[in-house]
PDB file with one MODEL, atoms N, CA, C and O in Angstrom:
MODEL        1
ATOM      1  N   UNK A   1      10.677  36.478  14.540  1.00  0.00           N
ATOM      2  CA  UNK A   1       9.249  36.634  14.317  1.00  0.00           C
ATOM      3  C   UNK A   1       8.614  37.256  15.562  1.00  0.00           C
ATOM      4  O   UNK A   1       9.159  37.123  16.657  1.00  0.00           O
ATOM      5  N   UNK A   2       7.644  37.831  15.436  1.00  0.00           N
ATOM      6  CA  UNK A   2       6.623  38.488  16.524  1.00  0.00           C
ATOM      7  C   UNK A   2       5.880  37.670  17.217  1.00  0.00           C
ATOM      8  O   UNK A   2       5.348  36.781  16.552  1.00  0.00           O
ATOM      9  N   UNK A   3       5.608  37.685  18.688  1.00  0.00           N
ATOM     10  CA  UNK A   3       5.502  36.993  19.507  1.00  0.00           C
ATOM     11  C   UNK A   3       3.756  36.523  18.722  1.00  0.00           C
ATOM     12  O   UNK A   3       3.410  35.364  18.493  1.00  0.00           O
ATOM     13  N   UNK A   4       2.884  37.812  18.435  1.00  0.00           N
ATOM     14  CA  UNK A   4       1.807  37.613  17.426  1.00  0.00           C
ATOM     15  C   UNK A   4       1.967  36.473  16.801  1.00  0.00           C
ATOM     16  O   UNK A   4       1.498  35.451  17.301  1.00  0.00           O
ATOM     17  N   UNK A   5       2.705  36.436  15.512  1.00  0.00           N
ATOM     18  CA  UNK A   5       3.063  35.487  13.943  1.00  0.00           C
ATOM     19  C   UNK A   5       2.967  34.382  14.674  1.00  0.00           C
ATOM     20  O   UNK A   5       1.987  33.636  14.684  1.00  0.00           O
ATOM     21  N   UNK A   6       4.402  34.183  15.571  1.00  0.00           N
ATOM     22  CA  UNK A   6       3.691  32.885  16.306  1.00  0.00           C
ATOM     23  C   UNK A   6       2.591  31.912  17.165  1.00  0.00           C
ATOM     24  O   UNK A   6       2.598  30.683  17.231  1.00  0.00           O
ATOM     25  N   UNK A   7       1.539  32.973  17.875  1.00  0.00           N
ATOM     26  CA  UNK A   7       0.610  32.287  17.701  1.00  0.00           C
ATOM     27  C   UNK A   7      -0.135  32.348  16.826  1.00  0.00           C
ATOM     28  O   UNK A   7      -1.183  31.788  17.146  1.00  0.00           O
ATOM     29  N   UNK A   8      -0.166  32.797  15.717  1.00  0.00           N
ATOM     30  CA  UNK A   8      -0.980  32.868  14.926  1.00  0.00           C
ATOM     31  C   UNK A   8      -0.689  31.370  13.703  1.00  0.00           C
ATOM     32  O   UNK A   8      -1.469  30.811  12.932  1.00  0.00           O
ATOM     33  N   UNK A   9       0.701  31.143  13.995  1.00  0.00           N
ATOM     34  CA  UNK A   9       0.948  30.026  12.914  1.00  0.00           C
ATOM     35  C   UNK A   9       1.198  28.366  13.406  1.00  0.00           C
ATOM     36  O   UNK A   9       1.241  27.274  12.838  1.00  0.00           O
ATOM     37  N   UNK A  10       1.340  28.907  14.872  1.00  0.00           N
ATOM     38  CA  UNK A  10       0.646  27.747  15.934  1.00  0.00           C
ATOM     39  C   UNK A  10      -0.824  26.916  15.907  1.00  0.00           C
ATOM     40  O   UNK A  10      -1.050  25.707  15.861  1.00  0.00           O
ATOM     41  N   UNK A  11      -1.806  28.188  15.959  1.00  0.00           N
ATOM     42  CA  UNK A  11      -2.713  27.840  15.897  1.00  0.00           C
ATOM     43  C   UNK A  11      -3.375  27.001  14.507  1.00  0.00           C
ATOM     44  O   UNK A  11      -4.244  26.130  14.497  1.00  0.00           O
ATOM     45  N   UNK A  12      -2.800  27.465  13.633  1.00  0.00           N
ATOM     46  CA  UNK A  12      -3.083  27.142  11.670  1.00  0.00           C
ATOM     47  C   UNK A  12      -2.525  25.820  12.205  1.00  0.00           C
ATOM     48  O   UNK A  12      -3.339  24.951  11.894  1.00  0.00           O
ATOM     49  N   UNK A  13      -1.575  25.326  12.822  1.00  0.00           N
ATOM     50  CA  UNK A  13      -1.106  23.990  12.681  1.00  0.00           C
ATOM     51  C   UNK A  13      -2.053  22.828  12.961  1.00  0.00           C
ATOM     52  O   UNK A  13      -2.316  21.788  12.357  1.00  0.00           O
ATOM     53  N   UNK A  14      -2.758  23.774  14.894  1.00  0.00           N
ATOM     54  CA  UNK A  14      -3.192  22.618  15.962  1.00  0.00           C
ATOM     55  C   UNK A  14      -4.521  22.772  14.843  1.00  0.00           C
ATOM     56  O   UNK A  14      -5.142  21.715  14.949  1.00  0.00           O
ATOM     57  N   UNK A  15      -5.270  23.740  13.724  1.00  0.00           N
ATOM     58  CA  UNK A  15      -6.606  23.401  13.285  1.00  0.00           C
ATOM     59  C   UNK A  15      -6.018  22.543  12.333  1.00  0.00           C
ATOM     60  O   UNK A  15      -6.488  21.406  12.289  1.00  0.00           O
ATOM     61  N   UNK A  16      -5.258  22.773  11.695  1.00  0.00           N
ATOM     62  CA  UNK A  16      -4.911  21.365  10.183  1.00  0.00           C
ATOM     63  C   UNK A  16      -4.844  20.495  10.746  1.00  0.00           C
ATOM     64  O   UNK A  16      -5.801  19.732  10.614  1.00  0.00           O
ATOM     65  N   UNK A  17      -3.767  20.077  11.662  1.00  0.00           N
ATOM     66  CA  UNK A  17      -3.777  18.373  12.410  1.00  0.00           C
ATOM     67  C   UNK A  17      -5.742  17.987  13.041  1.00  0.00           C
ATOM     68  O   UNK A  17      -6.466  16.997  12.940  1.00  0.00           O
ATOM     69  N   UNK A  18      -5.864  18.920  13.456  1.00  0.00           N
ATOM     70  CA  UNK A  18      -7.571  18.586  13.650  1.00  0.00           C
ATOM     71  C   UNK A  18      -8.195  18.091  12.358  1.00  0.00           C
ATOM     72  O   UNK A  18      -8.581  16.945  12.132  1.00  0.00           O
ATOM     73  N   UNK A  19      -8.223  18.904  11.731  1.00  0.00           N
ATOM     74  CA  UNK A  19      -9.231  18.734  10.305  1.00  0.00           C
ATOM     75  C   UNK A  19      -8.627  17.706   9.763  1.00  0.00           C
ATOM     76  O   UNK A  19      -9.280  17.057   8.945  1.00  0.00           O
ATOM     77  N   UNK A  20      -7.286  17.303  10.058  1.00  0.00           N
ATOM     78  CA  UNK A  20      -6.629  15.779   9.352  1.00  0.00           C
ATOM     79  C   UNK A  20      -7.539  14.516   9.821  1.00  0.00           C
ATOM     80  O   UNK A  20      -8.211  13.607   9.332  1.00  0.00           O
ATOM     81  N   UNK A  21      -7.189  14.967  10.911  1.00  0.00           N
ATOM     82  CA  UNK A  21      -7.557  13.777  12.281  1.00  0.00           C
ATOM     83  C   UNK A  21      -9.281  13.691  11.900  1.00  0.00           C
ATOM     84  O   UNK A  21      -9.843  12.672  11.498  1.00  0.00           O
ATOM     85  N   UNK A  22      -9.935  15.020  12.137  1.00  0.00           N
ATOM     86  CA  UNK A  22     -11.484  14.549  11.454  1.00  0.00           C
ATOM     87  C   UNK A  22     -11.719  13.696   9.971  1.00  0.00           C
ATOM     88  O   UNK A  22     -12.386  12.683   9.763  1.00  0.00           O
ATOM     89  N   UNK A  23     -11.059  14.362   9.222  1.00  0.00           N
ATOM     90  CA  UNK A  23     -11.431  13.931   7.949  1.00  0.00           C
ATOM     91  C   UNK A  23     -10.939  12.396   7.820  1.00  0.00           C
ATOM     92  O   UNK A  23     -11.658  11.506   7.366  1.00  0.00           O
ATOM     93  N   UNK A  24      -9.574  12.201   8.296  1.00  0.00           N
ATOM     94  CA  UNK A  24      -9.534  10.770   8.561  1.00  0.00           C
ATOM     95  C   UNK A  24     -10.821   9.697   8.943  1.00  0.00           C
ATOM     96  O   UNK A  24     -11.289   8.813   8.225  1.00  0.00           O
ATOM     97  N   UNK A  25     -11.222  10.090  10.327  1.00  0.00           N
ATOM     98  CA  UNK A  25     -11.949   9.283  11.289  1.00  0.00           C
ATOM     99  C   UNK A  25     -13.644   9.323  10.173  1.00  0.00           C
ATOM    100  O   UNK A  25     -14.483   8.423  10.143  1.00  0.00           O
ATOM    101  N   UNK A  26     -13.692  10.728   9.343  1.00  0.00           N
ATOM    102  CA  UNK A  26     -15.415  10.453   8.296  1.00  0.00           C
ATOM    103  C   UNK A  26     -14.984  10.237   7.728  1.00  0.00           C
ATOM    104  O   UNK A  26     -15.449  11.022   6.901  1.00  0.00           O
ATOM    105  N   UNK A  27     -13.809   9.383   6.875  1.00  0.00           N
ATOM    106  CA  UNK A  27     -13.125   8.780   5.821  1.00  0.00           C
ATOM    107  C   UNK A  27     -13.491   9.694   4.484  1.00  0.00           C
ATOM    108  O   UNK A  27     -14.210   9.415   3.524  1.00  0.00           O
ATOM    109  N   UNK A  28     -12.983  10.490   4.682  1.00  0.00           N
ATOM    110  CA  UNK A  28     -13.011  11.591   4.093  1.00  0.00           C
ATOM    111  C   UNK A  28     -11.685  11.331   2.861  1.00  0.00           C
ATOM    112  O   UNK A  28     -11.852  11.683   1.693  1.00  0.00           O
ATOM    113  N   UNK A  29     -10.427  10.690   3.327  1.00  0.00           N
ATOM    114  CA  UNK A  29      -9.211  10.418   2.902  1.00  0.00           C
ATOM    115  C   UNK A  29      -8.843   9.080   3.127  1.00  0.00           C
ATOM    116  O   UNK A  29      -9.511   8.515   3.993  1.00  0.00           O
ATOM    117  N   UNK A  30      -8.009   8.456   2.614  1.00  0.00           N
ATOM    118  CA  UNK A  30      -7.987   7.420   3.164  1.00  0.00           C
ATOM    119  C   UNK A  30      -8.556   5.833   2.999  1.00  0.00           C
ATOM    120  O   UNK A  30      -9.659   5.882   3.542  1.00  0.00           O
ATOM    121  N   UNK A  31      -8.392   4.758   2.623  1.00  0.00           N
ATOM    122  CA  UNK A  31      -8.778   3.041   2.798  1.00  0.00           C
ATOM    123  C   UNK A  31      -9.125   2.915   4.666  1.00  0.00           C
ATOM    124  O   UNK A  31      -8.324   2.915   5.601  1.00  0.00           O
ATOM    125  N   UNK A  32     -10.275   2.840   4.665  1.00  0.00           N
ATOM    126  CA  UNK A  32     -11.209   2.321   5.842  1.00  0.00           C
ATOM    127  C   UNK A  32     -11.739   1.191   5.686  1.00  0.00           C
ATOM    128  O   UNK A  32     -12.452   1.042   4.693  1.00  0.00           O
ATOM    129  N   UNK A  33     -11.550   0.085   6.606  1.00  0.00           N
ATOM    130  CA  UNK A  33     -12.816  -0.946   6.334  1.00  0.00           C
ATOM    131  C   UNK A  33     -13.643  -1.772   5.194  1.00  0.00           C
ATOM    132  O   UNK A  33     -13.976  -2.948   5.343  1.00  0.00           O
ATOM    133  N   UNK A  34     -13.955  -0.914   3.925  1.00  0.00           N
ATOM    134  CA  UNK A  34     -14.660  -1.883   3.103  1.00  0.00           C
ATOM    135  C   UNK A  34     -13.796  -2.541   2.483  1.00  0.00           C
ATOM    136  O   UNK A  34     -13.639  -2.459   1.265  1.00  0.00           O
ATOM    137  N   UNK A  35     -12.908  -3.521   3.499  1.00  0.00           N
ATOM    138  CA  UNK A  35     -12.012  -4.584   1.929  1.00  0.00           C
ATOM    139  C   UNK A  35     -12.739  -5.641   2.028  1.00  0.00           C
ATOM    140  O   UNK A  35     -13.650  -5.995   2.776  1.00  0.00           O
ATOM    141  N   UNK A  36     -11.949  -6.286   0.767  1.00  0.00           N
ATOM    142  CA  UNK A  36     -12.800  -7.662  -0.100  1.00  0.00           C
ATOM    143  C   UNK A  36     -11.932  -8.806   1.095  1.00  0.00           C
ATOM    144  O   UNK A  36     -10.783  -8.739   1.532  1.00  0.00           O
ATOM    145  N   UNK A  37     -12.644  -9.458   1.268  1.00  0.00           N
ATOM    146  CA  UNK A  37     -11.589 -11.033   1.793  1.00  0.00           C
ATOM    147  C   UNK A  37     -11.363 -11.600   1.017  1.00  0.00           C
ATOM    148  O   UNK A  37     -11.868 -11.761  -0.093  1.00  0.00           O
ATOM    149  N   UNK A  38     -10.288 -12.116   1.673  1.00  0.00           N
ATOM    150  CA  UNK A  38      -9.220 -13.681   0.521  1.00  0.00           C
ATOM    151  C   UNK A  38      -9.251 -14.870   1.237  1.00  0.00           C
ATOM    152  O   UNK A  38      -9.267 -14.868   2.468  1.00  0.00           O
ATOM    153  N   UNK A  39      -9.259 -15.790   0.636  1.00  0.00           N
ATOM    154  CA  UNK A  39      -9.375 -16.907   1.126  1.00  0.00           C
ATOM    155  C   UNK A  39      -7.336 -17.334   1.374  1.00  0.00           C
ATOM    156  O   UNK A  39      -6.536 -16.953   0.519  1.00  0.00           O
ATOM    157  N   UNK A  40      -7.035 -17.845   2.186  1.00  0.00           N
ATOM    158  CA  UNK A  40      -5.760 -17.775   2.251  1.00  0.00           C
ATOM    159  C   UNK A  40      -5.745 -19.668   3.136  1.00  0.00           C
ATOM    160  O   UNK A  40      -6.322 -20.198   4.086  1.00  0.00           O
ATOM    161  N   UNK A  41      -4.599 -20.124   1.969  1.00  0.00           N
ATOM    162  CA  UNK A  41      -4.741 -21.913   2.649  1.00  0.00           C
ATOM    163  C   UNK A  41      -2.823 -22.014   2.386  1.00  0.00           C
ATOM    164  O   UNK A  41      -2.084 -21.347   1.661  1.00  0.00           O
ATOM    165  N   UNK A  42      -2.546 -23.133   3.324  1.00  0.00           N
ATOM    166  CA  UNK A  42      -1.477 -24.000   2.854  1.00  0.00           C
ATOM    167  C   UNK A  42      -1.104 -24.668   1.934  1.00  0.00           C
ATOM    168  O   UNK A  42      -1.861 -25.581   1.603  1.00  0.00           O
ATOM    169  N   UNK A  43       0.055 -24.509   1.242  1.00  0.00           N
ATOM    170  CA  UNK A  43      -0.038 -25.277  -0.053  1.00  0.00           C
ATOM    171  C   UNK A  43       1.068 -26.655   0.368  1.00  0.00           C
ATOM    172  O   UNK A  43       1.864 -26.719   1.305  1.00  0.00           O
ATOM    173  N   UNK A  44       0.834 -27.449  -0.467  1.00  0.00           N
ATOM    174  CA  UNK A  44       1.765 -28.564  -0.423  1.00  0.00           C
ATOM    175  C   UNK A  44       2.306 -28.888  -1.823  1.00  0.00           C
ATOM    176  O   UNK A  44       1.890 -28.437  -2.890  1.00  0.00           O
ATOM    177  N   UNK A  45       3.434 -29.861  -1.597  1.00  0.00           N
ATOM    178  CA  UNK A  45       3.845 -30.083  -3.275  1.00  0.00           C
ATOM    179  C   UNK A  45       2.649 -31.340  -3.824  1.00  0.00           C
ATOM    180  O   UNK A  45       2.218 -31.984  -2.868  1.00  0.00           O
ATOM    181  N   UNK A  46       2.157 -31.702  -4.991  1.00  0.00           N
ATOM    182  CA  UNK A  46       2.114 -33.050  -5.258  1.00  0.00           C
ATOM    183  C   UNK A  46       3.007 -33.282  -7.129  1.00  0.00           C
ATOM    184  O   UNK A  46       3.774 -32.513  -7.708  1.00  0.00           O
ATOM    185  N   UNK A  47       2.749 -33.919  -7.336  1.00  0.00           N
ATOM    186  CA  UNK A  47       2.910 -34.719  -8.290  1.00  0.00           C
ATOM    187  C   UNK A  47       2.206 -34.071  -9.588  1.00  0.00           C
ATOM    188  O   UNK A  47       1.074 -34.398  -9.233  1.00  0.00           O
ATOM    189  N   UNK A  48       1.979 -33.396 -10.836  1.00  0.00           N
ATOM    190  CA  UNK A  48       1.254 -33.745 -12.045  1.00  0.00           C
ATOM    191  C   UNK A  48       1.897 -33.775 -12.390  1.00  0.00           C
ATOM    192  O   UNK A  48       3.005 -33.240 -12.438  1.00  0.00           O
ATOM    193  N   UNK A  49       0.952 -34.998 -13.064  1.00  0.00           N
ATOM    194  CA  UNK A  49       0.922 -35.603 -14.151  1.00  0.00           C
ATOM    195  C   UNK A  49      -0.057 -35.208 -15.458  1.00  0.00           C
ATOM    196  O   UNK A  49      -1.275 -35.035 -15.479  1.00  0.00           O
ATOM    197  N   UNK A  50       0.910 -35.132 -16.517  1.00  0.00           N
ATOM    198  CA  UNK A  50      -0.292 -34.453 -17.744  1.00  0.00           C
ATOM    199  C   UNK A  50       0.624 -35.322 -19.271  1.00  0.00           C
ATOM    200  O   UNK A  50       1.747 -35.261 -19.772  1.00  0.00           O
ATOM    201  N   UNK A  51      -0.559 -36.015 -19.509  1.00  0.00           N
ATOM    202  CA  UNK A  51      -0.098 -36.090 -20.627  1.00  0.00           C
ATOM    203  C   UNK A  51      -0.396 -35.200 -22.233  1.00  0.00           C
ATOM    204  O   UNK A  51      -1.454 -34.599 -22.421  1.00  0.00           O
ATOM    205  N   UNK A  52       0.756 -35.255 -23.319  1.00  0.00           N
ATOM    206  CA  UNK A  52      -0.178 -34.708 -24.444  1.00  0.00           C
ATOM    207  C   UNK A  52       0.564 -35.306 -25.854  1.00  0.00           C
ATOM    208  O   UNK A  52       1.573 -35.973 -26.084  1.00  0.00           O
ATOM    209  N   UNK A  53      -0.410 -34.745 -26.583  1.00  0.00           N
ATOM    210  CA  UNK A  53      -0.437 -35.841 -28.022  1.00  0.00           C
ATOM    211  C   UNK A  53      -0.627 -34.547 -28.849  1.00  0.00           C
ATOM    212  O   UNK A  53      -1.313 -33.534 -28.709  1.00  0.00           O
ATOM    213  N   UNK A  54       0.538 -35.131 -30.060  1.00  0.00           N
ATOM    214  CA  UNK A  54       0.780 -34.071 -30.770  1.00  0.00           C
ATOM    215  C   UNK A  54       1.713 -34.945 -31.841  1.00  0.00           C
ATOM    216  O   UNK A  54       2.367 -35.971 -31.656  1.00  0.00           O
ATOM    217  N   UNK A  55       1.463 -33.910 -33.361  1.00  0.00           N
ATOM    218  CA  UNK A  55       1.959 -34.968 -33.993  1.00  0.00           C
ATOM    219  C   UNK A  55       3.207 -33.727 -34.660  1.00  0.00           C
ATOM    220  O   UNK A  55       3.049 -32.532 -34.408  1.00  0.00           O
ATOM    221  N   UNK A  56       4.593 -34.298 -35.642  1.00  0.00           N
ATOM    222  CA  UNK A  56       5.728 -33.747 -35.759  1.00  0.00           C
ATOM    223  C   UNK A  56       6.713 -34.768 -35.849  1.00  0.00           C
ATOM    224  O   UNK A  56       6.565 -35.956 -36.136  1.00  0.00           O
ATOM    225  N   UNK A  57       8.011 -33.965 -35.487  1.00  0.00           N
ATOM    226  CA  UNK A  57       9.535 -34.624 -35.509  1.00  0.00           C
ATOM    227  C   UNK A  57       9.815 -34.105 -34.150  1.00  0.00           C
ATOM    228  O   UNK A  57       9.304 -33.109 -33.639  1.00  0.00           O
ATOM    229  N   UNK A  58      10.673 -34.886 -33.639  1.00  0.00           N
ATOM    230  CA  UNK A  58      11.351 -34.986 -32.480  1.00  0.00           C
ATOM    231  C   UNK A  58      12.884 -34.612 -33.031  1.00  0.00           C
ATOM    232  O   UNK A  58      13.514 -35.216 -33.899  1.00  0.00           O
ATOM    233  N   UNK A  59      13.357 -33.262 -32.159  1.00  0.00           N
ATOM    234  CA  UNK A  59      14.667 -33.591 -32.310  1.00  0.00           C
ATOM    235  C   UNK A  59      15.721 -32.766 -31.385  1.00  0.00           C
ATOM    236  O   UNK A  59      15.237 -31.904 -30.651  1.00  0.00           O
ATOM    237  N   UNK A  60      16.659 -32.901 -31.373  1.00  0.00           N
ATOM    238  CA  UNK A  60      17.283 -33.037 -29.876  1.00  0.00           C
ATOM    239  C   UNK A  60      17.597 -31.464 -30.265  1.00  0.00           C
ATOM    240  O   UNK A  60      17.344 -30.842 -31.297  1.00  0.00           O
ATOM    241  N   UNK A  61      18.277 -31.038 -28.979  1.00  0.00           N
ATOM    242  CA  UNK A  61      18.757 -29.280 -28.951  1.00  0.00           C
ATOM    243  C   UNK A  61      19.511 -29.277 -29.083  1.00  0.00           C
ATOM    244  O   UNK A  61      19.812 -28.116 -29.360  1.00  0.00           O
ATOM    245  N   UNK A  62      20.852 -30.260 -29.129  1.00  0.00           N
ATOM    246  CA  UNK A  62      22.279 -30.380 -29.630  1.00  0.00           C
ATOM    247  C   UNK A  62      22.407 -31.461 -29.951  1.00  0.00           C
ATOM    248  O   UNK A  62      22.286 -32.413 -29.180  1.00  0.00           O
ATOM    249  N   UNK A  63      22.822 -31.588 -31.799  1.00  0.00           N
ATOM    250  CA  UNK A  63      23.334 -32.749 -32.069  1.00  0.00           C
ATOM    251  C   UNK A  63      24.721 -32.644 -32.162  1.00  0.00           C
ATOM    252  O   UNK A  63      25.281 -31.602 -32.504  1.00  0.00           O
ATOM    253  N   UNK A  64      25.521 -34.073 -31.761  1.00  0.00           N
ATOM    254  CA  UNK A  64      26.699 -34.190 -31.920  1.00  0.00           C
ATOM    255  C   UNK A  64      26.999 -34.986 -33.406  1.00  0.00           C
ATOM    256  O   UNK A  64      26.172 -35.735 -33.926  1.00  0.00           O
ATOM    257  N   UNK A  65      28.411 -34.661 -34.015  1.00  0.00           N
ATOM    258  CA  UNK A  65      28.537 -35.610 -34.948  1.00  0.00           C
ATOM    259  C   UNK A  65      29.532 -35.988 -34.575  1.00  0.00           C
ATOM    260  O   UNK A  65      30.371 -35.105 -34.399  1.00  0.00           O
ATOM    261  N   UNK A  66      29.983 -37.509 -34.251  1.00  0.00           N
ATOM    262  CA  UNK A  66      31.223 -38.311 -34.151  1.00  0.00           C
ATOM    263  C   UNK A  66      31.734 -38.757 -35.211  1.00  0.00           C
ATOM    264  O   UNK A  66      30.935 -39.195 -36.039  1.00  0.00           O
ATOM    265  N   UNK A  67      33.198 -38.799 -35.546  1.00  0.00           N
ATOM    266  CA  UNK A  67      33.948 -39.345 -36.350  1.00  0.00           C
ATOM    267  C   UNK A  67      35.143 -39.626 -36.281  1.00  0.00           C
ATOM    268  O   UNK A  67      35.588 -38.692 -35.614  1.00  0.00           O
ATOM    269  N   UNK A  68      36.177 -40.442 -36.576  1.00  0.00           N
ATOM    270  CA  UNK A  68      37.457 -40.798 -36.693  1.00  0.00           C
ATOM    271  C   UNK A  68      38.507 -39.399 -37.356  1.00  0.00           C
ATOM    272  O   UNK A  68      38.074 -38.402 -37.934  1.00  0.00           O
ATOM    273  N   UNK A  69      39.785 -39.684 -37.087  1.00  0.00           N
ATOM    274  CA  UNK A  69      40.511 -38.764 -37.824  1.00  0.00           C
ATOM    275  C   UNK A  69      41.083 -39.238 -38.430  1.00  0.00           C
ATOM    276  O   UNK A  69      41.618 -38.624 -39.352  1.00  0.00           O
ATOM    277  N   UNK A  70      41.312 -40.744 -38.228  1.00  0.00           N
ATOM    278  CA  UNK A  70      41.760 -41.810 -39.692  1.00  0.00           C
ATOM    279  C   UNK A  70      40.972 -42.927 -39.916  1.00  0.00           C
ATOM    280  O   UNK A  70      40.081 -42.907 -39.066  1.00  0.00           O
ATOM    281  N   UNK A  71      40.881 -43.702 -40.496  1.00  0.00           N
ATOM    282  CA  UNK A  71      40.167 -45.263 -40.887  1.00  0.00           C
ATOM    283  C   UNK A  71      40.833 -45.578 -40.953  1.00  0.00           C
ATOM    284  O   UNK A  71      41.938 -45.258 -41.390  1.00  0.00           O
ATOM    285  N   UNK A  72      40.091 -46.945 -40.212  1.00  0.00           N
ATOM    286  CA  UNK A  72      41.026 -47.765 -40.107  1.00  0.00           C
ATOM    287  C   UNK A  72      39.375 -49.328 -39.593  1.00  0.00           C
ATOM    288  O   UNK A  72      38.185 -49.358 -39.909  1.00  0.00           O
ATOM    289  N   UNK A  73      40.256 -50.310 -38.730  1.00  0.00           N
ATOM    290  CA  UNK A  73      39.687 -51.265 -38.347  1.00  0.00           C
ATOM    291  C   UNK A  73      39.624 -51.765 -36.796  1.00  0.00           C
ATOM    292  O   UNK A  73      40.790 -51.778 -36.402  1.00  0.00           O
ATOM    293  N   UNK A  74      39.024 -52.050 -36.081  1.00  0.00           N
ATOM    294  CA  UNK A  74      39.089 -52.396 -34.616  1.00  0.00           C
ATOM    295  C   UNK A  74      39.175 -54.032 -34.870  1.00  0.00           C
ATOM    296  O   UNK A  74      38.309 -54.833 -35.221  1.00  0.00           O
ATOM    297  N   UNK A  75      40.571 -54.194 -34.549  1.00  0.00           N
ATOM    298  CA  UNK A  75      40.682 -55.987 -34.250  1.00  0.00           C
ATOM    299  C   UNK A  75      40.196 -56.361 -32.937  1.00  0.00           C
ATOM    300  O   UNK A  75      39.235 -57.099 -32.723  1.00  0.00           O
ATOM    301  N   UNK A  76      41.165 -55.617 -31.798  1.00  0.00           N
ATOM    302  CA  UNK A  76      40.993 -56.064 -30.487  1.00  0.00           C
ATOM    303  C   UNK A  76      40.724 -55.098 -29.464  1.00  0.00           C
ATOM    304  O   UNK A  76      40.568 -55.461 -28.298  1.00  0.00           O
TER     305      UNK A  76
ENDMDL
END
């Protein structure tokens, strides 16, 4: 390249990083300053307790069925 081109594409750089750097700082681009606050606490474990009432059948998620493979009688 020509000793020219290069300052010429030097200079295009040092004005963009400028005009970045301005437009930044008049928030032009960019999250500045207006955030919302949070309230931020420690948590601990406790205990609930909740009861509830409801009406239906109860019934288990696996039933078993037991049975013998012969009959017979239990003496002892």
């Amino acid at each position: 390249m020509k000793k020219k081109t290069l300052v010429w594409v030097f200079v295009a750089v040092v004005a963009l990083i400028a005009i970045l750097l301005v437009g930044k700082k008049a928030g032009w681009f960019g999250k500045s300053g207006d955030f919302k606050e949070v309230e931020v606490t420690q948590i601990s474990a406790i205990d609930i307790v909740e009861t509830v009432a409801a009406t239906g059948k109860i019934q288990p998620e696996i039933e078993v069925a037991l049975s013998s493979e012969v009959s017979g009688e239990i003496i002892d």
